[in-house]
Backbone bond lengths (Angstrom), bond angles and torsions (degrees), N, CA, C in turn:
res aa  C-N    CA-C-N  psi(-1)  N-CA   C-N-CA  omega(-1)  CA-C   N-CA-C  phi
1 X - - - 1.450 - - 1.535 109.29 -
2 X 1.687 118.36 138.50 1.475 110.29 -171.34 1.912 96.31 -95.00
3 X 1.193 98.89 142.41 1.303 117.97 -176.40 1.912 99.51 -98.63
4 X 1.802 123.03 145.40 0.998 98.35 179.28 2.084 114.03 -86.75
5 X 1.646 90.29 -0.83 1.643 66.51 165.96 1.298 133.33 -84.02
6 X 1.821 129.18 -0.53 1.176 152.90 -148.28 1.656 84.02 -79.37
7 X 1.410 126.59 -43.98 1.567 120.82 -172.37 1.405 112.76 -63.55
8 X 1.294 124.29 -32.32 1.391 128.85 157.13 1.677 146.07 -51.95
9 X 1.418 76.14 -38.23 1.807 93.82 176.45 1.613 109.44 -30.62
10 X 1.383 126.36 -52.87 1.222 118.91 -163.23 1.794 114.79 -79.40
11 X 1.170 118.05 13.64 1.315 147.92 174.13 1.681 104.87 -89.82
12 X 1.330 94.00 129.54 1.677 108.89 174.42 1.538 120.41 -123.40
13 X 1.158 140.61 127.48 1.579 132.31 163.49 1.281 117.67 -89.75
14 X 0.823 126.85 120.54 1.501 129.44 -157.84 1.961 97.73 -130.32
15 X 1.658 89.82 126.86 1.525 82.42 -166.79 1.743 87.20 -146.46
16 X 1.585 92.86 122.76 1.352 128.81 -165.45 1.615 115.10 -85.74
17 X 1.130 149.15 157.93 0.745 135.42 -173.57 1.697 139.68 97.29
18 X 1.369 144.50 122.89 1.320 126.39 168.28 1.576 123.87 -90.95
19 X 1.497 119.98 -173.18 1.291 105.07 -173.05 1.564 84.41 159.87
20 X 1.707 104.41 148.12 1.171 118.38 153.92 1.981 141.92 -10.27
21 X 1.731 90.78 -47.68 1.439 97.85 -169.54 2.041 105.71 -104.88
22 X 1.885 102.62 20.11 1.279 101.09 170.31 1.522 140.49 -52.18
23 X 1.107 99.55 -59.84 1.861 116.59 157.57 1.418 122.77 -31.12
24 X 1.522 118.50 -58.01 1.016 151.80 -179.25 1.424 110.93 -70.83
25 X 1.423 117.89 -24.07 1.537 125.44 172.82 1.633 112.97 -93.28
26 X 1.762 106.76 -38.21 1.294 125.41 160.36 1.556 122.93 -50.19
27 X 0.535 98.34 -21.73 2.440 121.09 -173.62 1.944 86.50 -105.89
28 X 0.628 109.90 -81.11 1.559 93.66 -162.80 1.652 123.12 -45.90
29 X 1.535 108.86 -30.41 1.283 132.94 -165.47 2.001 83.88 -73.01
30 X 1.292 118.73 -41.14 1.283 119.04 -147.58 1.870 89.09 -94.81
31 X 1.284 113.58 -34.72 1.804 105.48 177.64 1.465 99.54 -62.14
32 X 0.922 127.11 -49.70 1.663 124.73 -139.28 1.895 100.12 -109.11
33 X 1.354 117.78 33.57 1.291 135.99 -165.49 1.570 115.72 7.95
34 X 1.415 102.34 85.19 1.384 110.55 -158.42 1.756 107.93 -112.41
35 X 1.566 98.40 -7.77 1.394 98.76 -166.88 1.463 137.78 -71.11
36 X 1.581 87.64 12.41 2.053 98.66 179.65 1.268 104.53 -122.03
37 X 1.708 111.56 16.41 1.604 113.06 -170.98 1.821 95.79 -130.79
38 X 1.551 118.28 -32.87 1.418 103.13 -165.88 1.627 89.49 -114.08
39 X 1.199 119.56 140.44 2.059 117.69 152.00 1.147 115.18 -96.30
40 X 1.704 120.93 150.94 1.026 97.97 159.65 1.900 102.84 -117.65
41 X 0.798 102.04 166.47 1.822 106.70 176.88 1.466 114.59 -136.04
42 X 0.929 96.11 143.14 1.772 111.47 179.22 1.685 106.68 -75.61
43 X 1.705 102.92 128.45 1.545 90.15 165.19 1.900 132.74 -38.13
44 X 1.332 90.68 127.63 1.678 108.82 157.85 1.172 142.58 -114.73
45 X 1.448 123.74 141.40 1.372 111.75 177.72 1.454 108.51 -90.60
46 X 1.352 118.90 19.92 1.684 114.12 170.09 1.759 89.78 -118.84
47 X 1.518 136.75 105.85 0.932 163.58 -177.30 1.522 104.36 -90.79
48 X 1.426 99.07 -71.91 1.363 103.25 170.93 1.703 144.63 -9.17
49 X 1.471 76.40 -57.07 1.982 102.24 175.97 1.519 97.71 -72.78
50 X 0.958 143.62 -32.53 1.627 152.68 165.50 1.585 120.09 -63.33
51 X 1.536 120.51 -40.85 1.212 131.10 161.72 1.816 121.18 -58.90
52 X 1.798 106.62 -48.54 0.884 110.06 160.00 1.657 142.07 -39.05
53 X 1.033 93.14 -59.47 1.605 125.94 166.65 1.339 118.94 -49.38
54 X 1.550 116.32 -15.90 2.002 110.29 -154.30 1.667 80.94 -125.05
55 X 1.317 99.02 161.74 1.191 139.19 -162.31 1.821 123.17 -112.89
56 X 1.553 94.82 -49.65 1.331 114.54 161.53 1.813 121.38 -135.13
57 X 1.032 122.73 152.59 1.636 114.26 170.79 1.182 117.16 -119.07
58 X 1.610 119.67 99.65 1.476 119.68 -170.61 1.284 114.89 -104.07
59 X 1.381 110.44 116.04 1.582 103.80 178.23 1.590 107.47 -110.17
60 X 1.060 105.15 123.65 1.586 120.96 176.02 1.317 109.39 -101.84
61 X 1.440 128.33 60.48 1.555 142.01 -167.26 1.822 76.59 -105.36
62 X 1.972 82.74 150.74 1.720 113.23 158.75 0.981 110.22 -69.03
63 X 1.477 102.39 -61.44 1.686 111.78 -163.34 1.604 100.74 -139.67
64 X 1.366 127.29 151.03 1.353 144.60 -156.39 1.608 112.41 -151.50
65 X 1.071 117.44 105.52 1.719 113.75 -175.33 1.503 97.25 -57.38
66 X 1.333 94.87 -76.04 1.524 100.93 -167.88 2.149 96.62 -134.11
67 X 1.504 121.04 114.00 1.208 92.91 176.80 1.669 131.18 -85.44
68 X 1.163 122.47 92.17 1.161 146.57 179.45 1.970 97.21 -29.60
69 X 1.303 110.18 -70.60 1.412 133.28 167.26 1.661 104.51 -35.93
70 X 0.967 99.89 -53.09 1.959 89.12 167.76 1.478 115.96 -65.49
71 X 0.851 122.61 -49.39 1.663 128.51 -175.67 2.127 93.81 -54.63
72 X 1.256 92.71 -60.32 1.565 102.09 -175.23 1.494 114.94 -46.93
73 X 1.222 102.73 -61.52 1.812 95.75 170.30 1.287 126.68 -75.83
74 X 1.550 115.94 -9.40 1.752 105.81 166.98 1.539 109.90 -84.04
75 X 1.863 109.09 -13.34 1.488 98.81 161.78 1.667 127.38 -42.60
76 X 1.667 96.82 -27.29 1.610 117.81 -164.98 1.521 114.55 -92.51
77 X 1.409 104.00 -2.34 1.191 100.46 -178.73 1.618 116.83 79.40
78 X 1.822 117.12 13.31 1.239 99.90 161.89 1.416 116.55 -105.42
79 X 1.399 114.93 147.56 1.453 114.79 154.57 1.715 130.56 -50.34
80 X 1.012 99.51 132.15 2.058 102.57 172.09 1.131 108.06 -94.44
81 X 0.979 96.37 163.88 2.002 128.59 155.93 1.614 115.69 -134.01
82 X 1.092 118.39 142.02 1.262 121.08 -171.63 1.723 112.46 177.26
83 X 1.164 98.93 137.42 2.237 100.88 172.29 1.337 98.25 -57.01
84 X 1.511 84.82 158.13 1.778 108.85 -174.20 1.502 90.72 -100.94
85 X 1.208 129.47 78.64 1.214 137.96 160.22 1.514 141.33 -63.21
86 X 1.356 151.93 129.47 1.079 111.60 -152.61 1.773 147.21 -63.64
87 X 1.537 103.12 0.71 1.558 142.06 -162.22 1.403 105.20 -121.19
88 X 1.142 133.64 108.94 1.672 104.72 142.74 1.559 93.75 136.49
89 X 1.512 105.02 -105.56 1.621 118.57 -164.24 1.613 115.43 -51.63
90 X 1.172 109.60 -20.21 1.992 107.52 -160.89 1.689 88.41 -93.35
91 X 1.906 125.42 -35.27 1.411 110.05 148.82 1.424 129.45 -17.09
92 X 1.275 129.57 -71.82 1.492 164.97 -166.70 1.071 129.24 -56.22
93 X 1.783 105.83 -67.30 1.438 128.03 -148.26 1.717 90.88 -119.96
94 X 1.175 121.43 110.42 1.301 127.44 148.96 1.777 127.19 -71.87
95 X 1.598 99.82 89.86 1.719 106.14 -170.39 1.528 106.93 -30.44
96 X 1.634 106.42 124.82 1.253 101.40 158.11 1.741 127.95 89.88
97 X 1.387 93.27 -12.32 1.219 124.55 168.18 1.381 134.53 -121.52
98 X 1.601 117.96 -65.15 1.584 97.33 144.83 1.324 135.06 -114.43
99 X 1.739 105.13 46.33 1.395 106.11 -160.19 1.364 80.38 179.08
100 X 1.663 90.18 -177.40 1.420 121.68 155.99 1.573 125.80 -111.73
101 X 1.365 141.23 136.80 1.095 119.76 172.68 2.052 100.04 -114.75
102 X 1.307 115.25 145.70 1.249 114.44 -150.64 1.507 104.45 -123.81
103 X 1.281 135.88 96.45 1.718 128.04 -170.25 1.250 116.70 -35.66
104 X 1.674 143.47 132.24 1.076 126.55 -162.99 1.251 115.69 -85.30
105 X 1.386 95.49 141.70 1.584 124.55 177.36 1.563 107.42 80.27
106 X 1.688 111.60 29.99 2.147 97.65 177.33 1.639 78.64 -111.52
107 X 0.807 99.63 107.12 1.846 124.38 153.74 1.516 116.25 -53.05
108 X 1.099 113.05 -59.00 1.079 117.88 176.20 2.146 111.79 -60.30
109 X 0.804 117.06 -25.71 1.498 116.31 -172.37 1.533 93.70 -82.76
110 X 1.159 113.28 -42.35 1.328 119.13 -168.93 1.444 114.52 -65.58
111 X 1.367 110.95 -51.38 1.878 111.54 160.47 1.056 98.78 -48.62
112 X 1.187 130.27 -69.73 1.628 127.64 -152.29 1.464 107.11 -47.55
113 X 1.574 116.41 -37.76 1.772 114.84 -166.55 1.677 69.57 -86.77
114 X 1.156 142.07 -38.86 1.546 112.01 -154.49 1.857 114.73 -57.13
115 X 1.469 92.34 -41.24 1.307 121.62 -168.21 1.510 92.56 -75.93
116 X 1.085 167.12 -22.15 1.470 173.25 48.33 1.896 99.25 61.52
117 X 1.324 83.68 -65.87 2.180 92.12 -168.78 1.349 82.70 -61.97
118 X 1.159 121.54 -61.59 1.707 133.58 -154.00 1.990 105.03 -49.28
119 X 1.150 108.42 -41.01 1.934 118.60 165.69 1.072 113.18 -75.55
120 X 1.034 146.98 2.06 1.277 147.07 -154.60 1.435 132.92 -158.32
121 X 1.490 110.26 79.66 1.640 108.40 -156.15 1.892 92.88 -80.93
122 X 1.513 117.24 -32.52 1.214 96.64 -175.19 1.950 119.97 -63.30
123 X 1.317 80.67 -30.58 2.029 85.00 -179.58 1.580 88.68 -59.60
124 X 1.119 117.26 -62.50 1.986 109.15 -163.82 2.007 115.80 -42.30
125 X 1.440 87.42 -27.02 1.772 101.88 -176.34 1.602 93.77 -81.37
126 X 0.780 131.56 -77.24 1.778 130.13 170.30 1.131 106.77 -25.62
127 X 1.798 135.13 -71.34 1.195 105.90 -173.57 0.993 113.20 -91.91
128 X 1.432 135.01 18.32 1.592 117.14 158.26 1.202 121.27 -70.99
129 X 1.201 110.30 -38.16 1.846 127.29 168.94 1.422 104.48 -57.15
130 X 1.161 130.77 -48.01 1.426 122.89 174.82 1.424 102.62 -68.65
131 X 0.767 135.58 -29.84 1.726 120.69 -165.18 1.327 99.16 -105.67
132 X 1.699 144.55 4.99 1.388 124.02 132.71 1.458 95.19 -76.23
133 X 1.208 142.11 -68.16 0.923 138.70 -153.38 2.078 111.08 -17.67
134 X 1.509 85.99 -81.64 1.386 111.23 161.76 1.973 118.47 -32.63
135 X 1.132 135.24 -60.20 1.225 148.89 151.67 1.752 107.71 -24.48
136 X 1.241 94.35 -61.84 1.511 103.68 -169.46 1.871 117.38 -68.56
137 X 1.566 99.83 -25.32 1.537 108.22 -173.83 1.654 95.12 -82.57
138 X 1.424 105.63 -49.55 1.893 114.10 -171.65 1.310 117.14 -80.78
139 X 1.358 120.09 -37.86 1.652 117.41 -147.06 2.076 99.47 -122.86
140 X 1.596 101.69 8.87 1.570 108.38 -171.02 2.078 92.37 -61.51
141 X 1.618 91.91 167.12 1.731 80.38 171.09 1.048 120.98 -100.48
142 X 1.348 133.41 15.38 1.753 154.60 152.67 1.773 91.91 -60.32
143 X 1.409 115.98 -63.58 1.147 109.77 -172.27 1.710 126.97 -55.40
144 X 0.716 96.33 -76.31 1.704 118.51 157.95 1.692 119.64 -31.17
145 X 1.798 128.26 -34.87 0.811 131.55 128.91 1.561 139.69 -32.26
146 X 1.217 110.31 -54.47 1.273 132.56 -176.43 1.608 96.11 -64.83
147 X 1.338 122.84 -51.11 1.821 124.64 -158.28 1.684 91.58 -76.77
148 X 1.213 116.00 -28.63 1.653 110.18 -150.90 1.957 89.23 -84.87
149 X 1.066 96.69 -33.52 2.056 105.83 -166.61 1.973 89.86 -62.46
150 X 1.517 109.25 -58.78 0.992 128.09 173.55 1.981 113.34 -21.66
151 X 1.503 103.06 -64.68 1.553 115.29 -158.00 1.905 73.10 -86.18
152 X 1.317 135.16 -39.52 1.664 125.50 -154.16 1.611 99.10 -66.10
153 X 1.453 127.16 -41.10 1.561 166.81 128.62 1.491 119.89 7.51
154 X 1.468 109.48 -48.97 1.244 117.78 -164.35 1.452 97.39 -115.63
């Protein structure tokens, strides 16, 4: 019998980085036999080779100053998903265009757009193109120059 998560299987989340709640992410990954579906990786300073590699960039952050990591992977041409939190993603991610923006804390909406990017390589090519696109008009360093001379200026 086909199960609908069986279309997924060949899908990986791969989540980079260390932090406090590693162990604790390591133990859960290992109860709930997760270990041919989630990675974990130790911070790198070659990112790049990791950007390359991904498909989607989902950040499931509380809170986000500014996400730097969004700007970085729409350099790459991937689409996000992420809560519309009060900081950070609604900067970035134009709902629906190069991303998703996700009401905070509905889980369920958020699979659903995940599972959405995840069917759909042409939507991921659309909004990846929109989200350099976007990056490149707002977050270029001509741009960003210009605002900082601006506020240094006044």
């Amino acid at each position: 019998m086909f199960k609908k998560n069986d279309i997924y299987r060949d899908w990986t989340l791969t989540l980079v980085g260390d932090g406090d709640l590693k162990e604790k992410i390591k133990t859960l990954i290992k109860e709930k036999n997760l270990e041919n579906s989630i990675l974990l990786k130790p911070f790198t300073k070659e990112i790049e080779k990791e950007y390359l590699k991904a498909s989607i960039y989902a950040m499931a952050s509380y809170w986000e100053g500014f996400g730097m990591v969004l700007i970085e992977s729409a350099n790459y041409q991937i689409p996000a998903i992420a809560f519309d939190i009060n900081t950070g993603p609604s900067d970035i991610i134009d709902n629906e265009k190069s991303g998703f923006l996700i009401k905070d804390g509905d889980l369920n909406e958020f699979a659903n757009k995940l599972c959405l990017l995840m069917d759909d390589e042409n939507l991921r090519k659309e909004f990846g193109k929109n989200a350099k696109a976007k990056v490149e008009e707002n977050f270029s360093k001509e741009k960003v120059m210009k605002q900082w001379n601006k506020i240094l200026n006044s």
